[in-house]
N, C-alpha and C positions, 0 to 999 in steps of 0.2 A: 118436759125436761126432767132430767133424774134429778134429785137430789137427796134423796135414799142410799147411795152409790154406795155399791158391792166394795169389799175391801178386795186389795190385788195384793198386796206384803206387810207384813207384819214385820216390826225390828224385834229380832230372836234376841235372848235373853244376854247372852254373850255381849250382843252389840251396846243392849242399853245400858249394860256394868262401864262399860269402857269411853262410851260417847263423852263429847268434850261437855253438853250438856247436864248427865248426871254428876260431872266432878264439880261444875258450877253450882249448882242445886244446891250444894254439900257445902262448899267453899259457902256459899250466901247466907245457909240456913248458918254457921257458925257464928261470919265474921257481921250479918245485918240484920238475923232474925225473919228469913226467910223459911218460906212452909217447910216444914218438915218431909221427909217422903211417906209417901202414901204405897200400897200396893197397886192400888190403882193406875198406872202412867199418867191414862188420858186426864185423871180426878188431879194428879199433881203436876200436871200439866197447868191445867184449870186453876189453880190457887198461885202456882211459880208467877205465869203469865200476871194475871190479878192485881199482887205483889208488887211487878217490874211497874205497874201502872198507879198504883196506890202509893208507891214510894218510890217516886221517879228516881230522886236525891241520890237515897242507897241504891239505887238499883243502879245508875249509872256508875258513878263511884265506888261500889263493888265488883262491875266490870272490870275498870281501869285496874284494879289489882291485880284481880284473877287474871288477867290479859296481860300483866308484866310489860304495862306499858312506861316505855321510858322517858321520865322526865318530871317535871314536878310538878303535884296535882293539887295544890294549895290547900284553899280548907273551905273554899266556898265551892260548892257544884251545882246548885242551881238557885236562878236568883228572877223571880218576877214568874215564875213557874207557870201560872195561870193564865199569862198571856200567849196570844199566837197573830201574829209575830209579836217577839217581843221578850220571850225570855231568853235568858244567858248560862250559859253552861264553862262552868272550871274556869271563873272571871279571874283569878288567880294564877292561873297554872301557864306554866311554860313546858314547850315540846317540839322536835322537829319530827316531819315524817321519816324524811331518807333515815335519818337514822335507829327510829324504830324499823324499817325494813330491813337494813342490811347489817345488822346485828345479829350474831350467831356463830357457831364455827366455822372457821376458814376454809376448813376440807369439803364443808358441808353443798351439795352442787346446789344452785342458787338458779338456775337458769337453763332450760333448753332448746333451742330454737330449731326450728327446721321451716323449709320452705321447699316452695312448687318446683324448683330447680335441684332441690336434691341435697343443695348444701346444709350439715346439721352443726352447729355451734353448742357447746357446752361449757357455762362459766359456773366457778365454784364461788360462793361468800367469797372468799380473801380476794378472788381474782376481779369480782363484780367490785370489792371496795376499791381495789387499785384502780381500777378504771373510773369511777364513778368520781373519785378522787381528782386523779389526772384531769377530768374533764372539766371539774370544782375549780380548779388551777386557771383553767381558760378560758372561764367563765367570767372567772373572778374580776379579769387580766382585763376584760373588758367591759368592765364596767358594771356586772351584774349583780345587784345586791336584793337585800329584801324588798317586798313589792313591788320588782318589776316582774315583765313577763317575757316569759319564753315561748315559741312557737314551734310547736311538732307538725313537718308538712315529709310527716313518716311512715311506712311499713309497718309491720308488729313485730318489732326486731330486738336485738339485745340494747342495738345503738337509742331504740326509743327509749326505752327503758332506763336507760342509763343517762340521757340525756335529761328524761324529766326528776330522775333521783338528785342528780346536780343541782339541777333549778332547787328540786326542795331543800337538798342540804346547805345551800343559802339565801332559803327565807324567800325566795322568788316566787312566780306563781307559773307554774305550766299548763298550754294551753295547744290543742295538738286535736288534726281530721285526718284522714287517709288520702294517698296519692290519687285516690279516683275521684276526689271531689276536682271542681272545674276551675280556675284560676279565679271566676269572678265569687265564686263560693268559699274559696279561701279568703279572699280581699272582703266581703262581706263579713264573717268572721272575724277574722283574726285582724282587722280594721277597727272596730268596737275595741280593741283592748290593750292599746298602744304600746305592741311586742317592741321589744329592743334587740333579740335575736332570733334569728330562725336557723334551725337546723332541720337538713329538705336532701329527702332521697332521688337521687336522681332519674332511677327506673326502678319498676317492679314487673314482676312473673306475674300471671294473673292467665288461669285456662290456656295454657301453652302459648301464650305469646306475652314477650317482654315490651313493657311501653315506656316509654322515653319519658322524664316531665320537664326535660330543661327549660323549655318557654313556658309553663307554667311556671316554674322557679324565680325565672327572671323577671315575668310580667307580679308577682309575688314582692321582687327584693325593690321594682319601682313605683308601686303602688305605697309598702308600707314606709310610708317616709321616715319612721320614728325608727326604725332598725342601726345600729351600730355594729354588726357581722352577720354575715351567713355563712353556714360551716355543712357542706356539700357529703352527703355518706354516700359511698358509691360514686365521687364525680368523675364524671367523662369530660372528655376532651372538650365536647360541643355544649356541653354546660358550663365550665370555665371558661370556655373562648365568648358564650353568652354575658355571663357573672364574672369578668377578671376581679373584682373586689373580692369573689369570695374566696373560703380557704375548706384545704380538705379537714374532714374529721380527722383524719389521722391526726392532724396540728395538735388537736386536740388531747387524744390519746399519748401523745408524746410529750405532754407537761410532766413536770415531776410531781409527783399527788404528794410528796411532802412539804409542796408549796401551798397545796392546800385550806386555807381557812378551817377552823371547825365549825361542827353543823352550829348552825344559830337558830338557837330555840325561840320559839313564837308565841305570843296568846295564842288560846285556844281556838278562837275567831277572827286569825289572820289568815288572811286568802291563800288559798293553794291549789284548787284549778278550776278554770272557767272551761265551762260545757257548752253546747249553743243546743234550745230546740230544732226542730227539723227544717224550720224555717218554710212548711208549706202553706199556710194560709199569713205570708208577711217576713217581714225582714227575722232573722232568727233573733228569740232572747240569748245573749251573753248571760247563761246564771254564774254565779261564783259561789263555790266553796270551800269551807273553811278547813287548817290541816286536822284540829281535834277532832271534830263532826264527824269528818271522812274517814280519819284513822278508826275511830270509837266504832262508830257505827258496822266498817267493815270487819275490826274485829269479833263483834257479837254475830255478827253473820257468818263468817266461816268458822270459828269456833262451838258455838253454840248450836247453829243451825244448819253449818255444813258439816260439821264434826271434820274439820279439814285438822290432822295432828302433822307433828312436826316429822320432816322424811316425805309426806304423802305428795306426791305427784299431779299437780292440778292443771286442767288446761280447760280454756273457754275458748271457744271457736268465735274470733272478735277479728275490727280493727280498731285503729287507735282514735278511730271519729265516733265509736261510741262507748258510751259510761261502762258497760262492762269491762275495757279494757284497764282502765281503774282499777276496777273491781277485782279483777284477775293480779292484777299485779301488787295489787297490798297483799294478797295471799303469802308472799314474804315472809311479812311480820309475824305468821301461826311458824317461821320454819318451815316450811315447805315451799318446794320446788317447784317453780311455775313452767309453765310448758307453753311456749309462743308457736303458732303456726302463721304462716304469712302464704297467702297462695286460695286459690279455690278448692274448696270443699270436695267436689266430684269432678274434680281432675285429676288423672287419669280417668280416673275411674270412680264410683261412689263406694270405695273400699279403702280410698287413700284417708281417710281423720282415722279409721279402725284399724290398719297397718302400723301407724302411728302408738296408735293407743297402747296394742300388743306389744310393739318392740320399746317402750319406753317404759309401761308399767303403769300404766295412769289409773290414779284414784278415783279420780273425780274429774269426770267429763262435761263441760255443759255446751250447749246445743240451741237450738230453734226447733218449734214445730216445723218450720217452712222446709227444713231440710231432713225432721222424720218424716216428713209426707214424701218428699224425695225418695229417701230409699226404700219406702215401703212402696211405693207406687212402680219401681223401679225393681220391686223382687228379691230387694237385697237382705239377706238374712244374717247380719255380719256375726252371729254365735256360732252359726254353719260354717264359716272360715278363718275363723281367728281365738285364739285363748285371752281371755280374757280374766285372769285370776284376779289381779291386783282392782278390777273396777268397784265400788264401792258404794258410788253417788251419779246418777245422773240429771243433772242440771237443765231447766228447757225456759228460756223467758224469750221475751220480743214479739211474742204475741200471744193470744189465749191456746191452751194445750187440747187438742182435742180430748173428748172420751174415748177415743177409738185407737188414738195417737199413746194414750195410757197401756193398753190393751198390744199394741206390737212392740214397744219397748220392750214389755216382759215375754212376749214370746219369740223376740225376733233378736233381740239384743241380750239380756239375762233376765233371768227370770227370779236374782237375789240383791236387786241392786236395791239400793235407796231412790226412788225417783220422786225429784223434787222442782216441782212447776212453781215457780217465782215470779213477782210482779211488784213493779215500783216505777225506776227511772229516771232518765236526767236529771230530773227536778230535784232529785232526793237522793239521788248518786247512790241509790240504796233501792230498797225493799219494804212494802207496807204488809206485803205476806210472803210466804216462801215455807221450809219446809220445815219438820219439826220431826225430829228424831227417835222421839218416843213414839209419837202415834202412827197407826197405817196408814198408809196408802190407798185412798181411795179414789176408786174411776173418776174420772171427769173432775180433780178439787185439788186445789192448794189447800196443804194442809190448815195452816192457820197463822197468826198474827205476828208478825218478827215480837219479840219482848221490849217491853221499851214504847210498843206502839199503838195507840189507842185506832186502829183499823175497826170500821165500822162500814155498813150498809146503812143507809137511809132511804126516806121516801121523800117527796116534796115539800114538807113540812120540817125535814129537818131530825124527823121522829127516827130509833132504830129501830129494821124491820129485818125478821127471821124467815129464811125460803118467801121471800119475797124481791122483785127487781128493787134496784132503787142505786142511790148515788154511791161509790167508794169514797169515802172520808178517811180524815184521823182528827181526831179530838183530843189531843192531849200535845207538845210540842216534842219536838226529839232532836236530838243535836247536831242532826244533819239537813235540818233543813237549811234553804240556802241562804248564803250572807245577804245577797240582794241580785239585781241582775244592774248592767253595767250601763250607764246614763239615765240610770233611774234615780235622781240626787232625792228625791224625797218620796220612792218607796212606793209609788202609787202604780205603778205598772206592778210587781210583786203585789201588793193587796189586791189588786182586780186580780189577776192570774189564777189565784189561790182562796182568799178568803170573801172577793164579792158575796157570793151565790150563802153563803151559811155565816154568821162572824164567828170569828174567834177558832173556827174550824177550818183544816183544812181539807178543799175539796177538789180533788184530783182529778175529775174530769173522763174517770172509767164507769163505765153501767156496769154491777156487779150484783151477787146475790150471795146471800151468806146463810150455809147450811143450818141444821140444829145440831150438828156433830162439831161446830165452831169450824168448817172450812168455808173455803170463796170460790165463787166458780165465775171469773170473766167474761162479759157479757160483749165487750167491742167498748169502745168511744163512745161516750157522753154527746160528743157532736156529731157523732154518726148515726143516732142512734133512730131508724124507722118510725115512723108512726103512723101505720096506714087507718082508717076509721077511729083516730083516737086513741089507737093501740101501742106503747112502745115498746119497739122488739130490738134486742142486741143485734148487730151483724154476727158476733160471731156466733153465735144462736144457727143461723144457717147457713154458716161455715163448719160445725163439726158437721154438719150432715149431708152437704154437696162433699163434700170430699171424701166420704166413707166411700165413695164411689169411684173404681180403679180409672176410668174415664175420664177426670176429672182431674189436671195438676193444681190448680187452687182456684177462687171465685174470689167475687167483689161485690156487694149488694150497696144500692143507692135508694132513698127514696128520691121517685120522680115528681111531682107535682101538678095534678090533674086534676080541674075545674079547683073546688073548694076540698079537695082530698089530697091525697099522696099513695101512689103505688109503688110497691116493691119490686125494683129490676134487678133481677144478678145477672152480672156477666161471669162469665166462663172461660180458663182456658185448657181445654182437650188438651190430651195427651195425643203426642203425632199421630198422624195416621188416623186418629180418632174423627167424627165429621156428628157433629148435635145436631140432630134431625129430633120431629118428633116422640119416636121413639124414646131416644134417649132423655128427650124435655118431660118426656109423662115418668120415667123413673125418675128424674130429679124430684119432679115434684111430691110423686107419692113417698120419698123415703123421708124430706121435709117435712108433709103430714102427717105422717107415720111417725117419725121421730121426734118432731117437736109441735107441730099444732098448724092447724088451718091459715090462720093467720099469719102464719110464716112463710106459707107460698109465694112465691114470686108471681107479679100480674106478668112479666115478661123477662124469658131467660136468652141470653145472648152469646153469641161464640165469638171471641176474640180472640188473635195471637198474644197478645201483650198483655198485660197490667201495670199499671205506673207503677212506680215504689221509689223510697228516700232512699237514700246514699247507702243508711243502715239496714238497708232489706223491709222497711214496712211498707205495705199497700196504704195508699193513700184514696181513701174514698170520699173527701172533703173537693179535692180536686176532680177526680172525676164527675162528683154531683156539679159542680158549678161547670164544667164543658159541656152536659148534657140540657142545665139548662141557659144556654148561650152567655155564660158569666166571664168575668176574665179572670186567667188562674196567676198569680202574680210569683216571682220568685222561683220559676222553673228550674233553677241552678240549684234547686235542691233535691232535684232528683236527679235519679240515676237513668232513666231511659224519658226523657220528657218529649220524645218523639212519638212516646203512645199516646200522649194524650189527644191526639187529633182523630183515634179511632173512635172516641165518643164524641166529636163534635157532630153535631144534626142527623146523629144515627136516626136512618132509615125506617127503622123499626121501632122508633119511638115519637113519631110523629104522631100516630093517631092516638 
């Protein structure tokens, strides 16, 4: 495997004057006694980073300025530092998020949405407070105050949006999956977290056909017994005539916002949204997070590490069931215009997010490998048909980025972007590396460590190891980690989760490898992770390399277990029309050998239609190792097609 890796862009000198990183540099070395600049980048890079880890204290706290965050940041910023879990961050300070988000100019457009039906909405600051207000009004009206919870069974719409800024603008906590999870997936959820209100879309567009959710809704509003309204966006007749208790959002919008309360500022480690893991190997964790943490944290990330400025046009290709959409929509608080899409990726066509991008202007795009393999598998060269001046940044998490995936971005999409492979998650509603604006871009690697975060590679001992495999850690605390998870009263579910396996360290549970040039290169899942002859090999290790392969729309590798060993299966699914015969199993193999090592071979390659995957688009190879060997996979309602999973039960070809 490379980790020498060729540089692909360089940030020209223009860019590094301007980035929201060197104004911070500046700003820190004044107001905290941070490094000076160097000529160097990568050198002052190396010492800034350093810095943010040596003097947690200023480093966070010099954030919160520079970031013009609003509210009051008392005078203590961290306190028991050394612990994990266990330290506290701005024990002092009072803050609400809605209102750091929707603060700004009134003219300023705040929002744009569009979906698979064509309808485009546009709301400015002034018009997103009136509304957000209005909704604050009929919230209020029922009963909603700080620390209860609200429920999103929503779209990626303006209405989610504005529904969870409410919640935050009083002190509540918003908690919110996608219309395609399954009624019993919602009651598992949002069950754990004793919502008071739900507001629930009635249909969505999805691949040219419109789906109904009314008896999900229903089976929703009499499962959660603890609910006091549900407020219908989009309701139809046959959803009302289901839910006569409930009431249209318009109700909603038709409060007077000068009825309003004002926002009510929080400690720093008062809840403001519960997430759920994927929930495939067990009931999902309910994590919670806090509003400081979440705001803090995603400020340092689009500022400093996306260089998102104020105007810039951002759009993450999300829904509202997973942490990204978070992520996406604090983008606010930099001023700038968040960009919602609701609807499928390659519907029409695999041109439809690029049509998008052109006619709106979008800065900062982010994405999935699963859907660059898409369009390059697929031909599509969207520079060949679309202008694309205003792109900037291209954004890629939700699973490991290929080397090869590196390599068509720039040739296939722009060849001057910033491309930035991220990695973190639920757990941390954040980032433990992602990209860095000073340094190049090199093949196959996230650049390097959010600031703030003591990211690390280990071995089994705990030790830190250079181009070598070993576990992703962080060693130091950061103020997004999460408040706790929910029926956890004394915390021992969160300590196993996180800091069993090392103390006092967190360990995340990805295989990773960390360059000599300070980048990370994703190795797959911790508990996925091969071991055939003693050997441990990443899945995604022979994932960049089955897929370089146009033949090929993605793979799944499992170790099997035979006699006193374990063999490496991948299954396959062809591109149509495609048929893996021999032939095509001996190029599999040799461009695996070739590309990363003997021991990487698969003892058996397989052709499937399907691949399981969660709700959020990930392949799930936990599950499919336990159908292959005769286990039971429990909590099927968290995936999105759990009908494949019967293609691996007592495959044929893996009997002997």
């Amino acid at each position: 495997m490379e980790t020498s890796s060729p540089i692909l862009w360089q940030p020209p000198s223009d860019r590094l004057d301007r980035c929201g990183l060197t104004a911070f540099a500046r700003f820190a070395h004044q107001r905290a006694g941070a490094p000076a600049a160097v000529p160097d980048a990568a050198e002052h890079w190396r010492q800034l980073h350093g810095w943010s880890l040596r003097e947690r204290g200023a480093f966070w706290s010099t954030l919160w300025d520079f970031a013009g965050v609003i509210g009051d940041r008392g005078t203590a910023t961290l306190d028991q530092g050394e612990r994990m879990p266990g330290a506290r961050w701005f024990a002092g300070s009072r803050l609400n998020y809605a209102e750091n988000l929707l603060a700004g100019p009134a003219d300023a457009i705040a929002l744009i949405a569009r979906d698979e039906s064509g309808v485009r909405t546009e709301l400015t600051r002034g018009k997103l407070r009136q509304r957000v207000l209005a909704v604050v009004a009929g919230f209020a009206a029922a009963g909603i105050g700080e620390g209860d919870v609200v429920a999103g069974f929503v779209t990626n719409s303006p209405e989610a949006v504005i529904a969870m800024l409410a919640a935050a603008h009083l002190g509540a906590v918003w908690t919110s999956v996608s219309p395609e999870f399954g009624a019993a997936a919602c009651v598992e959820r949002f069950g754990q977290t004793g919502a008071k209100l739900l507001v629930a879309t009635t249909s969505y567009f999805y691949a040219g056909k419109q789906h109904d959710c009314s008896a999900k809704i229903a089976q929703l509003a009499q499962e959660l017994t603890g609910l006091r309204a549900v407020y219908l966006v989009a309701a139809t007749a046959d959803a009302l005539m289901r839910l006569p208790q409930a009431r249209r959002w318009e109700e909603l919008l038709a409060n007077d916002p000068g009825q309003a309360p004002p926002a009510r500022r929080v400690a720093f480690d008062a809840p403001l949204f519960i997430l759920y893991s994927s929930g495939t190997t067990g009931k999902p964790k309910s994590i919670v997070h806090g509003v400081g943490g979440t705001l803090l944290q995603h400020r340092k990330e689009h500022l400093l590490h996306t260089d998102i400025r104020a105007g810039d046009r951002v759009f993450y290709f999300t829904t509202c069931g997973w942490m990204m959409w978070n992520w996406l929509v604090s983008a606010l608080a930099s001023g700038a215009t968040v960009v919602l899409y609701d609807g499928s990726p390659v519907h029409p066509d695999t041109d439809v997010l690029w049509r998008m991008a052109a006619e709106e202007g979008v800065n900062v795009f982010g994405t999935s490998p699963r859907y660059l393999a898409t369009l390059e598998k697929s031909g599509n060269r969207p520079r060949d048909r679309h202008q694309l001046p205003a792109l900037r940044t291209i954004l890629s998490t939700g699973s490991p980025l290929a080397a090869s995936q590196f390599d068509y971005v720039y040739e296939a999409i722009a060849p001057d972007v910033h491309l930035a492979s991220i990695s973190g998650g639920t757990d941390i509603i954040s980032c433990f590396c992602l990209g860095v604006p000073w340094l190049p871009v090199r093949r196959g690697e996230i650049q390097g460590a959010g600031l703030g975060m003591g990211t690390d590679v280990v071995d089994e001992s705990g030790a830190p190891v250079v181009e070598q495999r070993g576990e992703l850690v962080c060693t130091t605390a950061f103020p997004s980690m999460p408040l706790g998870f929910l029926g956890d009263a004394d915390g021992s579910r969160y300590h196993k989760a996180y800091f069993d396996r090392f103390p006092n360290v967190w360990h995340h549970g990805d295989y990773a490898l960390r360059t000599s040039t300070g980048g990370f290169v994703i190795l797959g899942r911790s508990d996925a992770v091969l071991n055939p002859g003693g050997v441990r090999i990443g899945t995604a290790e022979i994932y960049r390399q089955v897929e370089r392969l146009p033949e090929i729309m993605e793979s799944l590798a499992i170790g099997q277990r035979v006699a006193d060993d374990e063999r490496v299966v991948l299954f396959v699914r062809p591109r149509d029309g495609v048929r893996v015969d021999d032939t095509l199993r001996d190029r599999i193999r040799k461009t695996i050998r070739e590309h990363a090592s003997p021991r990487h071979v698969p003892a058996r390659i397989i052709a499937v239609p399907d691949l399981p995957r969660t709700l959020s688009g990930k392949l799930v190879e936990l599950a499919v190792r336990d159908m292959v060997h005769g286990m039971p996979v429990s909590n099927r309602e968290a995936l999105a097609n759990p009908e494949s999973l019967e293609l691996f039960r007592d495959h044929p070809e893996l009997r002997d």
